[in-house]
N, C-alpha and C positions, 0 to 999 in steps of 0.2 A: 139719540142714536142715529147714525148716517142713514139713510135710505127708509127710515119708519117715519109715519105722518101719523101724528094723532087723530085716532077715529076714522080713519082712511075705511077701514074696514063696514063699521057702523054707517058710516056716509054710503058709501055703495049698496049696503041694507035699506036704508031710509029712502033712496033715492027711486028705487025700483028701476035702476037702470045698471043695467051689470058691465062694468067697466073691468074684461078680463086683465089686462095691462096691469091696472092697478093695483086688481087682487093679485096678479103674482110676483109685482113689483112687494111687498108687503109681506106676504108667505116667504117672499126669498132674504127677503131685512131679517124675518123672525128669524127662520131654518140660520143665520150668518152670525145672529145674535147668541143659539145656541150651540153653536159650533165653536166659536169662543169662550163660551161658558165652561163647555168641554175640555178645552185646549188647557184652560188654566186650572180645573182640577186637575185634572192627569199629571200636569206641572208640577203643581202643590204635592202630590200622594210622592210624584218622584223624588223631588226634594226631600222633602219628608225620610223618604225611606234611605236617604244618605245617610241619616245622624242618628239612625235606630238601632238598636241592638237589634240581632236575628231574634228575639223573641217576640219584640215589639213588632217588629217587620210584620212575622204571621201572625199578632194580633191584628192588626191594622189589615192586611190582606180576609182574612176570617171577617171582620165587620164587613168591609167592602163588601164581598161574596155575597153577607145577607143582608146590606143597605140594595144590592144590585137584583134581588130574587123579587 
């Protein structure tokens, strides 16, 4: 993944030297990684609810609800 180093994290731990940059260079790969992760359910659930009957719809919306609680 663009802008993640393996162990970058771990390394800064080990190292007893705190390399602020790096940690946030890192923190902000993750937070970029999750955001796209995001981007492409919401996508999916959208799509999805094109080919659904309205029942199916508020099934699917009702799981969400309590996958999201």
């Amino acid at each position: 993944m663009k802008g993640i180093k393996d162990g970058a994290l771990i390394e800064v731990i080990k190292s007893g030297k705190w390399d602020d940059a790096a940690v946030k260079q890192q923190l902000a790969a993750f937070s970029n990684i999750e955001q796209q992760a995001r981007y492409y359910r919401v996508k999916y659930y959208f799509d999805l609810s094109k080919v659904l009957t309205p029942e199916q719809r508020q099934q699917v919306q009702q799981d969400l609800a309590q996958a999201l609680e």
